[in-house]
DRENDO-1510 file (C-alpha; in Angstrom, 1 decimal, always signed):
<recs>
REC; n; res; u; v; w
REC; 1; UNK; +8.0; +2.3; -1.9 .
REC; 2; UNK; +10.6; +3.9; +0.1 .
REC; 3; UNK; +9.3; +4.5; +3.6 .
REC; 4; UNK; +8.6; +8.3; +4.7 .
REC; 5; UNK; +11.6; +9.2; +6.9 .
REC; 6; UNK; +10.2; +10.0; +10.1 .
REC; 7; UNK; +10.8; +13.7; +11.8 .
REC; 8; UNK; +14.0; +14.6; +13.6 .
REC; 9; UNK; +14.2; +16.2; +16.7 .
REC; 10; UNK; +15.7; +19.0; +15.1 .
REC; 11; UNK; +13.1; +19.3; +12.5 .
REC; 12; UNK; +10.4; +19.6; +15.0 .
REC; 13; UNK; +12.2; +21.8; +17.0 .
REC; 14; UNK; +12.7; +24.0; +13.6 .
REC; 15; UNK; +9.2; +24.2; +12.3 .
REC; 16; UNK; +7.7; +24.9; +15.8 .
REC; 17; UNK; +9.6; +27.7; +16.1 .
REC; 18; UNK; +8.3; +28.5; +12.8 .
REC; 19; UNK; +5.0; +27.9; +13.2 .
REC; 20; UNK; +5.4; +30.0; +16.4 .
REC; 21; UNK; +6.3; +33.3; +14.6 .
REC; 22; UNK; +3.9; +33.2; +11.9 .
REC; 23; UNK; +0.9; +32.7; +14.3 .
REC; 24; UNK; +2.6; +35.5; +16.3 .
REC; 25; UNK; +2.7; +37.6; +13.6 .
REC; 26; UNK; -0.9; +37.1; +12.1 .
REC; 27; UNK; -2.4; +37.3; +15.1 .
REC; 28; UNK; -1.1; +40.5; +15.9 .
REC; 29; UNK; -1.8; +41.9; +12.1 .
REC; 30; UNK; -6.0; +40.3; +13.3 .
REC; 31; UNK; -5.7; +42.5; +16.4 .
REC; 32; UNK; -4.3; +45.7; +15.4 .
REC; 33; UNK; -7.5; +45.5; +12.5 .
REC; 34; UNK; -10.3; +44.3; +15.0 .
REC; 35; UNK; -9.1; +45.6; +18.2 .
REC; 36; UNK; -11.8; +43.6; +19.8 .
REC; 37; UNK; -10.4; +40.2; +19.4 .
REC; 38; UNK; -8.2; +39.5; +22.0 .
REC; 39; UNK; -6.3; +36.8; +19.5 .
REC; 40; UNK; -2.9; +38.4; +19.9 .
REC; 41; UNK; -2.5; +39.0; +23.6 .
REC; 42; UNK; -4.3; +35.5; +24.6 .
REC; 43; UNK; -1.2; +34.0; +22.5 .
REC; 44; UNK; +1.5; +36.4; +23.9 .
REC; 45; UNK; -0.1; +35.4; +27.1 .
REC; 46; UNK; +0.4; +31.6; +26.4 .
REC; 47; UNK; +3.4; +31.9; +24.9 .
REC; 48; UNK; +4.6; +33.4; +27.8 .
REC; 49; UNK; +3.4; +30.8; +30.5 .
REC; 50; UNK; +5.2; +27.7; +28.2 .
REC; 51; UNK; +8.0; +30.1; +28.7 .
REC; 52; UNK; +8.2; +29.8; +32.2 .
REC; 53; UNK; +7.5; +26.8; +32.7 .
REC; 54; UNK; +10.6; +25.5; +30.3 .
REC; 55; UNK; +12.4; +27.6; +32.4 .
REC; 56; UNK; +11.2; +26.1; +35.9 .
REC; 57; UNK; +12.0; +22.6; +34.8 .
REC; 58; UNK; +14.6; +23.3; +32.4 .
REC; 59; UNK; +17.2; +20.2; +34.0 .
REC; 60; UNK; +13.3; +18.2; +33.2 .
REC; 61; UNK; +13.5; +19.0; +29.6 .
REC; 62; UNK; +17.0; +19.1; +28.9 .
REC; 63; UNK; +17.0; +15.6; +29.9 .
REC; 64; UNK; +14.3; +14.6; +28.0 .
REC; 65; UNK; +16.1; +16.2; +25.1 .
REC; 66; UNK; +19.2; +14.0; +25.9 .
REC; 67; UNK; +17.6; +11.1; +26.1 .
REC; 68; UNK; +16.2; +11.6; +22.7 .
REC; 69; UNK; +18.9; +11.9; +21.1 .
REC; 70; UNK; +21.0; +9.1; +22.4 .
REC; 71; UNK; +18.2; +6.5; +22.3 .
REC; 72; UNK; +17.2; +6.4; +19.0 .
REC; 73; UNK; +15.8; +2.9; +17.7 .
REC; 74; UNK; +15.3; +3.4; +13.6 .
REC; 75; UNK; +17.9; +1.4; +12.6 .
REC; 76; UNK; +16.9; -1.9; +15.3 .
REC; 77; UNK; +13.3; -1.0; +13.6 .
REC; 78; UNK; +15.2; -1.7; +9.6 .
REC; 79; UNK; +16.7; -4.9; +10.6 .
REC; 80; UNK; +13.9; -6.1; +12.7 .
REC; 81; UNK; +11.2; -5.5; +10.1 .
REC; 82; UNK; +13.7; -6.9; +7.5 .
REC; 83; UNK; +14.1; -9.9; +9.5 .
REC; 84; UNK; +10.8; -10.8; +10.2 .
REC; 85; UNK; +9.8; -10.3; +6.6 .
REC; 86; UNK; +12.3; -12.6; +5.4 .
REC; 87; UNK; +11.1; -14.8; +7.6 .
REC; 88; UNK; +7.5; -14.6; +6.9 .
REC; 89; UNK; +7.9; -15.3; +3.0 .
REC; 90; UNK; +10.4; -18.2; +4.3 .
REC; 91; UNK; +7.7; -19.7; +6.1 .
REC; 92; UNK; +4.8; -19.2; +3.4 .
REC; 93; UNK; +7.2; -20.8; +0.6 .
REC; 94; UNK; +7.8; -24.1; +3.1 .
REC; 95; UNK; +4.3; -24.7; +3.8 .
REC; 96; UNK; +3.4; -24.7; -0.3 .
REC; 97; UNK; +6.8; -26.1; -1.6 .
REC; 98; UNK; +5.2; -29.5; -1.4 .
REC; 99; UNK; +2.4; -28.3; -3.9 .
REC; 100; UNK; +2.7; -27.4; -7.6 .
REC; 101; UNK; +0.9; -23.7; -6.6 .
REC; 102; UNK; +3.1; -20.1; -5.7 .
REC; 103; UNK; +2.6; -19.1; -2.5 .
REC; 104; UNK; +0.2; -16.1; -2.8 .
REC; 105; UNK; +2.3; -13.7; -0.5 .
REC; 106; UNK; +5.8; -14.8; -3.1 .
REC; 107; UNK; +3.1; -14.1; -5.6 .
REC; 108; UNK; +2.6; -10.7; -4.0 .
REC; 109; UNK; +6.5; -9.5; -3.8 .
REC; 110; UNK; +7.3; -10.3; -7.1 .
REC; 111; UNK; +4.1; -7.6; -8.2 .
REC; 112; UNK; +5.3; -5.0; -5.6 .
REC; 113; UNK; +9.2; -6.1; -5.2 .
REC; 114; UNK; +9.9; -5.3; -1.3 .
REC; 115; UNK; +11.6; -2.1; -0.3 .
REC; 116; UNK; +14.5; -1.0; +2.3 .
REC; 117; UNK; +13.1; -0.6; +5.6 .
REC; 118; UNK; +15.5; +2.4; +6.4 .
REC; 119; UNK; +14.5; +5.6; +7.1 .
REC; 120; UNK; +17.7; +7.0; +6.5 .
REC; 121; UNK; +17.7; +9.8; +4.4 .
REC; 122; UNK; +20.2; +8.6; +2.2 .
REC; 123; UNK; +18.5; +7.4; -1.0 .
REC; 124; UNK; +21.2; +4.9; -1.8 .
REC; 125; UNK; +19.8; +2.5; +0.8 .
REC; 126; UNK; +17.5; +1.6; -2.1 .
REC; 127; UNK; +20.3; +0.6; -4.6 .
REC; 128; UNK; +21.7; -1.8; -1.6 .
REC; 129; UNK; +18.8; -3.3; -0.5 .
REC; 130; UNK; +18.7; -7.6; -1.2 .
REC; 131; UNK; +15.9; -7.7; +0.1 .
REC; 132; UNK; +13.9; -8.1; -3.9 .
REC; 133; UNK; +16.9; -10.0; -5.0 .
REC; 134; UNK; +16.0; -12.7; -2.6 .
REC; 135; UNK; +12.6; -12.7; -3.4 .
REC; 136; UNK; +13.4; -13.2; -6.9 .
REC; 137; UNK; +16.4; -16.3; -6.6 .
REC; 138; UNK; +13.7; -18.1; -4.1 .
REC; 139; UNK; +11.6; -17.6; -7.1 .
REC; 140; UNK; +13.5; -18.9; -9.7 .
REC; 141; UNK; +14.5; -21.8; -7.4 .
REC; 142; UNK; +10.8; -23.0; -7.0 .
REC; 143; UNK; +10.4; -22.8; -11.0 .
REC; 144; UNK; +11.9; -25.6; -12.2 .
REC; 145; UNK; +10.9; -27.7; -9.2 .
REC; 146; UNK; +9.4; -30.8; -10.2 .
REC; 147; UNK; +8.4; -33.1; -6.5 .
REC; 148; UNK; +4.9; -32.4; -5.6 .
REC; 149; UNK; +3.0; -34.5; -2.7 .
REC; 150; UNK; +0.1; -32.4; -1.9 .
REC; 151; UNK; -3.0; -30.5; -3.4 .
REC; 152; UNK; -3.3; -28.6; -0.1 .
REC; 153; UNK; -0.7; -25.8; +1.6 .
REC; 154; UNK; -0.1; -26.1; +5.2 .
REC; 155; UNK; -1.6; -23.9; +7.5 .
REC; 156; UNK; -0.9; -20.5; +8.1 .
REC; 157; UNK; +1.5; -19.7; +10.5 .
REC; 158; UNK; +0.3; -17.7; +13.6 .
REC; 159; UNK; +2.2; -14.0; +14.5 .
REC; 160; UNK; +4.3; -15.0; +17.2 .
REC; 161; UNK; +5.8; -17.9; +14.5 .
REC; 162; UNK; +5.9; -15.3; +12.4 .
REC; 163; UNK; +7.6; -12.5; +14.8 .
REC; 164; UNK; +10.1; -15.0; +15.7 .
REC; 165; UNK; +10.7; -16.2; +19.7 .
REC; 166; UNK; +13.7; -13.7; +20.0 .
REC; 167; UNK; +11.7; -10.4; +18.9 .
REC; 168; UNK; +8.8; -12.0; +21.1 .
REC; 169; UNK; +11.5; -12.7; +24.3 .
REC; 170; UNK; +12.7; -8.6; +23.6 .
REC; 171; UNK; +9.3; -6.8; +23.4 .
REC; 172; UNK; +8.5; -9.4; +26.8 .
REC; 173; UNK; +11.7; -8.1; +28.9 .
REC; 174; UNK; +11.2; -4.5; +27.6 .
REC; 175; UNK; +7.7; -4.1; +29.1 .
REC; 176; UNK; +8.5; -6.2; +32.5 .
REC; 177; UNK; +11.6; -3.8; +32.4 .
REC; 178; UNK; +9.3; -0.3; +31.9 .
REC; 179; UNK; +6.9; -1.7; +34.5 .
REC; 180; UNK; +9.4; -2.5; +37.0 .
REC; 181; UNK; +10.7; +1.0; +36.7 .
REC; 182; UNK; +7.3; +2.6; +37.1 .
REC; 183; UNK; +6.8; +0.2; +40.3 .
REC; 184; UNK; +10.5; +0.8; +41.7 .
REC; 185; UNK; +9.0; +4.9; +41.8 .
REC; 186; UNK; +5.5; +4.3; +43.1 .
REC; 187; UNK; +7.1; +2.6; +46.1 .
REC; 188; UNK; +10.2; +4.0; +46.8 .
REC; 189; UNK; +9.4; +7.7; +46.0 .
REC; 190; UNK; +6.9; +9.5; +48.3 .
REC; 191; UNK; +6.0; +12.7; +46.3 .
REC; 192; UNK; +6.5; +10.9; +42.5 .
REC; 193; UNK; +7.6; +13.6; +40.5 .
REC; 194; UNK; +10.0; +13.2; +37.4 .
REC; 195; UNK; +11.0; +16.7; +37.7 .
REC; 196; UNK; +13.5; +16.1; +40.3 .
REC; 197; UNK; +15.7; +13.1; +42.1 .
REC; 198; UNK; +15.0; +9.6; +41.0 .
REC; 199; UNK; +12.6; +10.9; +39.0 .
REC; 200; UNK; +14.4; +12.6; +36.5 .
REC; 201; UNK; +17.0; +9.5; +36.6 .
REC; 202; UNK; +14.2; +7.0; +35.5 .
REC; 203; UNK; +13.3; +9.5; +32.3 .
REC; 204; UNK; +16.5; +7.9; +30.5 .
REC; 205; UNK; +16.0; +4.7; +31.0 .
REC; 206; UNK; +11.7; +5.0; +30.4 .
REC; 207; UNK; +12.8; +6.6; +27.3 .
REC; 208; UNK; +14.7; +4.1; +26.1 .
REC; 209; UNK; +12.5; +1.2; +27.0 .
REC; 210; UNK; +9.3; +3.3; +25.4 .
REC; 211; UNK; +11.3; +3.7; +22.2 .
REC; 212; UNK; +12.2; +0.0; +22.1 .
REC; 213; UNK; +8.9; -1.1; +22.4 .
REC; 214; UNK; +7.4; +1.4; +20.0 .
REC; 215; UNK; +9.8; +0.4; +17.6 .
REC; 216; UNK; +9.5; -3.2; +17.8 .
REC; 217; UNK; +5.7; -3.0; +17.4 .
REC; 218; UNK; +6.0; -0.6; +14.6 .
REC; 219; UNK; +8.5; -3.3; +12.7 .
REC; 220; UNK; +6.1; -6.0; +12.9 .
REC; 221; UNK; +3.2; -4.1; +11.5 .
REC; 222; UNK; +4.9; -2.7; +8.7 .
REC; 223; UNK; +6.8; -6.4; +7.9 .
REC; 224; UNK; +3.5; -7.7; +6.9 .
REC; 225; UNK; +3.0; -10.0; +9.4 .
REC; 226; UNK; -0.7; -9.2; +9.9 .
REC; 227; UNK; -1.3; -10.0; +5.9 .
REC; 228; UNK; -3.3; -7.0; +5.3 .
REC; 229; UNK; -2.2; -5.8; +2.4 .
REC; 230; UNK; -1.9; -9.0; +0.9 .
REC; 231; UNK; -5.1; -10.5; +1.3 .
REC; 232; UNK; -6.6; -7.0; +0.9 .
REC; 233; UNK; -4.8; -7.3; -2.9 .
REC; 234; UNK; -5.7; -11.0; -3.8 .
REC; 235; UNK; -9.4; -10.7; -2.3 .
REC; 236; UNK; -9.7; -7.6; -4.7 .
REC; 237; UNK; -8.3; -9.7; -7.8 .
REC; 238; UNK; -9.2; -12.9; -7.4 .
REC; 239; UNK; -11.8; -13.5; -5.1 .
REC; 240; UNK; -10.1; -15.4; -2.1 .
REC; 241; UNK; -6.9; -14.7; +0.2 .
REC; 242; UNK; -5.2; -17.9; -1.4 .
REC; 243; UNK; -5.5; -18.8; -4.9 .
REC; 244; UNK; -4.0; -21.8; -6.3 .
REC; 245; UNK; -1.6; -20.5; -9.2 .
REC; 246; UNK; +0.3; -23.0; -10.6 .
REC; 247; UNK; +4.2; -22.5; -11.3 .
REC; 248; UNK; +4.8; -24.6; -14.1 .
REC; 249; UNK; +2.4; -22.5; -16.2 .
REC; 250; UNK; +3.3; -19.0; -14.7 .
REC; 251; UNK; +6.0; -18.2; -17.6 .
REC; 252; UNK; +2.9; -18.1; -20.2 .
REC; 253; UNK; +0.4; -16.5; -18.4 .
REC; 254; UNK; -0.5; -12.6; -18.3 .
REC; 255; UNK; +0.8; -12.8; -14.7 .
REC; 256; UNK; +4.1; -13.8; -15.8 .
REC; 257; UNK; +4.4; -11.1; -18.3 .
REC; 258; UNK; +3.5; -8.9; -15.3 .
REC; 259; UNK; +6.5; -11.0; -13.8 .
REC; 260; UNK; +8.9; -9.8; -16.3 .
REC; 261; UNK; +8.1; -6.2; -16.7 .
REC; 262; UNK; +8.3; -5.4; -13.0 .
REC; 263; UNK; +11.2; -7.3; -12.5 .
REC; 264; UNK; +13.0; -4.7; -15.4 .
REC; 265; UNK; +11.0; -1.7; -13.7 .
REC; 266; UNK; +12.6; -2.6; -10.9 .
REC; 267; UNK; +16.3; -2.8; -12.0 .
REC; 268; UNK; +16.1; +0.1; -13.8 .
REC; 269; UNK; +14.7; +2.1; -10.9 .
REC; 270; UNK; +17.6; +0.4; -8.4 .
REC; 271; UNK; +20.1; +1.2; -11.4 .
REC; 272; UNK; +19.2; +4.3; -11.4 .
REC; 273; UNK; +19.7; +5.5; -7.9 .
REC; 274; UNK; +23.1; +3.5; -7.8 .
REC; 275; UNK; +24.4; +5.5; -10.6 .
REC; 276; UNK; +23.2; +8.7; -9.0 .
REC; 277; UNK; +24.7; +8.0; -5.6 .
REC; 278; UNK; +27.7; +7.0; -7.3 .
REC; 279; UNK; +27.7; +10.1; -9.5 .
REC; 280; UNK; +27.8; +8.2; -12.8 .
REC; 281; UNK; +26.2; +10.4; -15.1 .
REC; 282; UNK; +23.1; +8.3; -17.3 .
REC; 283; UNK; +23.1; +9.2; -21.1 .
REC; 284; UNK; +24.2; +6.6; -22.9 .
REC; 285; UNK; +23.3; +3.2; -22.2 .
REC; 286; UNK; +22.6; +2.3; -18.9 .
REC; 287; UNK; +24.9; -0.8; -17.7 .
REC; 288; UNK; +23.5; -2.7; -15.1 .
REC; 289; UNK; +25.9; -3.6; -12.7 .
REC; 290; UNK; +24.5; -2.8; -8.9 .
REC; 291; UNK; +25.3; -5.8; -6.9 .
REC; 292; UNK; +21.8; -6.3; -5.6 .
REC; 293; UNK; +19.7; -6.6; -9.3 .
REC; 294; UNK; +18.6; -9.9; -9.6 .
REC; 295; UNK; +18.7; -12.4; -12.6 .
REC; 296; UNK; +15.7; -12.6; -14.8 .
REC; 297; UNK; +12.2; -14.8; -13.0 .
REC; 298; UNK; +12.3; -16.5; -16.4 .
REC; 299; UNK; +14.5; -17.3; -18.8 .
REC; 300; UNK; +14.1; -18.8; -22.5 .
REC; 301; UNK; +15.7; -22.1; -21.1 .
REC; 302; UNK; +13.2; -22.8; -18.3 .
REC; 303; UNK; +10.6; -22.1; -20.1 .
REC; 304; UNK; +11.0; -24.2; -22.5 .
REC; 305; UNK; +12.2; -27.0; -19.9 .
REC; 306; UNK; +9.2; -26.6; -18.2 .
REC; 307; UNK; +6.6; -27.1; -21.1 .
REC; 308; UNK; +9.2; -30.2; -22.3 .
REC; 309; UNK; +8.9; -31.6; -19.0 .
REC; 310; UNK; +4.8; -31.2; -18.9 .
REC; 311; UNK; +4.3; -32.4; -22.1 .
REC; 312; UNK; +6.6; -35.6; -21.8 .
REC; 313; UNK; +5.2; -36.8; -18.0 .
REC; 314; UNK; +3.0; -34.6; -16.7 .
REC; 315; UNK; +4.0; -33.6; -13.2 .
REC; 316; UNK; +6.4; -35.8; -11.5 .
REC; 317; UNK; +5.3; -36.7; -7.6 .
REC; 318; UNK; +6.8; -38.8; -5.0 .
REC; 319; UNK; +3.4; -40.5; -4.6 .
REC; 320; UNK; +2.7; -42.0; -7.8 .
REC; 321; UNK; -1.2; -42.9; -6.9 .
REC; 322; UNK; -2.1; -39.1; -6.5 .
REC; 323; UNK; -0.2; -38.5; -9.9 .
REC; 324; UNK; -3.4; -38.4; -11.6 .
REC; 325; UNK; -5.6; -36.8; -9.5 .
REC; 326; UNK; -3.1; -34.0; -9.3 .
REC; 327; UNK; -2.9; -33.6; -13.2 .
REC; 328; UNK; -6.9; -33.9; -13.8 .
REC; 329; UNK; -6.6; -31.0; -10.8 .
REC; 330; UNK; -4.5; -28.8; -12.0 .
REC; 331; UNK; -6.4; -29.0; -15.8 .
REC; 332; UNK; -9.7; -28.5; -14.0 .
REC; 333; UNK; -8.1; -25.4; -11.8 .
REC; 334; UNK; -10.3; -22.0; -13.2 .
REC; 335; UNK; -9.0; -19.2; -11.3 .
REC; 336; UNK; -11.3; -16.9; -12.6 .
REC; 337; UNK; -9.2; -13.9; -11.9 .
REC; 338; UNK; -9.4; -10.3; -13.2 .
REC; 339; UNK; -6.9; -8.9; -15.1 .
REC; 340; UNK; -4.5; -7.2; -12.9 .
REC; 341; UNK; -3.5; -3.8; -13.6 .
REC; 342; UNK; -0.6; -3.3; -11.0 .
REC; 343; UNK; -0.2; +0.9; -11.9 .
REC; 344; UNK; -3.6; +1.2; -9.9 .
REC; 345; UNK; -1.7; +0.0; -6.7 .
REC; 346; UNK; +0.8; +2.1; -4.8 .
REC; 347; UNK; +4.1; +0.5; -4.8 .
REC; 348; UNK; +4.2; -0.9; -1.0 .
REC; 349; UNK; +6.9; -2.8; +1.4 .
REC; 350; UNK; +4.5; -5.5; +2.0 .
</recs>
């Protein structure tokens, strides 16, 4: 799901003065018919104080405006939350890659593929995103792995592994930096006031720092780093944050037919919106060539190399003592999930 784009300066500007006139307006039309509800001059009245005062501290608010505008922070907020999701399913796909089971949050992203974090406006953002093509080759690659050591995934890693130590350094030195500036006026400046003299100095540099920080907190809440959605989805379906799925058997399971189908939902969709960015016009038969589709999960070939592989030798291990116990495992594992009917859930980043 493409992310809401976030309101502009402008636009709020716009629609308050909007939503200004119209309340002007009906309240005065409320007035003139009950002449003793005071609804229209207690507004004027108001309207009229907000006036002065943006005109009394007019150098206050222009610089406030300024600073706005050159310390925006949407497109730091993209990469960072693009970043620490990659890393995130990096780190879930390490500590299961020595068992023969998908990690559940892989699991997750190839049901709802992950979307651009940019809140650009421009709807080809969607069509360049690699962020679903990478889900998918990491995919692919795990398939036909055969070298399995463990019954057991590794434990979860914590947030700040997850946030990364440079994301954790930068939200650090932005706060010690906001707090030194509020210190630097408390004890230099007398009568604190931001209206005039260092005060109104420090609102450019407070508004930067602010908007860094809010920024970087909003990217690691919407990367998935918390695992809400996730083990909000699996707890729903199959009755625990973790089940134990196992890849070799995916390809001829309901859940890789899911596989499939929103893997070509999804390229059509990206296709789609590359076309229409491009202007290519969509009647005939669509070819698919955006540079960010991915190949199929599956493919006739591994499928059939997988059940070959299974039916020869079982699962080949390192450890040949747990070979057994790892087969009799994985014929014993009931999942006892539900069916999963994926057009019930919204279509999410994470």
């Amino acid at each position: 799901m493409k992310m809401r784009a976030s309101l502009s300066i402008w636009q709020i500007q716009f629609w308050g003065v909007i939503v200004s006139a119209i309340t002007y307006l009906i309240f005065f039309i409320i007035q003139n018919a009950i002449p003793t509800l005071y609804l229209f001059t207690s507004y004027h009245n108001l309207l009229k104080k907000v006036g002065d005062f943006l005109i009394t501290h007019k150098a206050f608010f222009l610089v406030i405006f300024i600073s706005l505008i050159f310390t925006g922070s949407k497109r730091y907020y993209s990469v960072t939350a693009s970043k620490i999701r990659q890393r995130q399913l990096d780190q879930e796909i390490d500590r299961w890659k020595s068992t023969p089971y998908i990690a559940p949050l892989h699991l997750y992203y190839m049901f709802f593929p992950p979307q651009t974090y940019s809140l650009s406006s421009w709807e080809g953002s969607q069509a360049i995103d690699t962020s679903y093509r990478y889900t998918v080759e990491r995919f692919r690659d795990l398939i036909l792995k055969r070298c399995y050591t463990s019954l057991e995934a590794k434990k979860r890693p914590t947030l700040l592994q997850i946030i990364g130590f440079k994301t954790t350094v930068e939200i650090l030195c932005y706060l010690i930096s906001l707090l030194s500036s509020v210190f630097i006026m408390l004890y230099f400046i007398k009568d604190l006031s931001y209206y005039s003299g260092m005060g109104l100095a420090m609102i450019p540099i407070q508004t930067y720092l602010i908007r860094r920080i809010y920024w970087l907190i909003i990217a690691i809440f919407h990367s998935g780093a918390t695992y809400t959605y996730v083990d909000k989805f699996f707890l729903n379906n199959y009755g625990t944050r973790e089940p134990y799925i196992n890849l070799n058997t995916l390809s001829g399971q309901k859940i890789g037919v899911k596989i499939m189908d929103v893997w070509e939902e999804e390229c059509l969709r990206r296709q789609k919106i590359y076309n229409k960015f491009r202007k290519i016009e969509t009647n005939h038969a669509i070819i698919f060539d955006c540079p960010t589709l991915p190949e199929a999960p599956f493919c006739e070939r591994d499928a059939i190399s997988i059940v070959d592989d299974l039916s020869e030798d079982g699962i080949r291990i390192k450890n040949q003592s747990k070979k057994q116990q790892l087969n009799q495992s994985l014929m014993n594992t009931d999942f006892n999930s539900k069916v999963i009917h994926l057009s019930h859930y919204k279509r999410r980043k994470i």
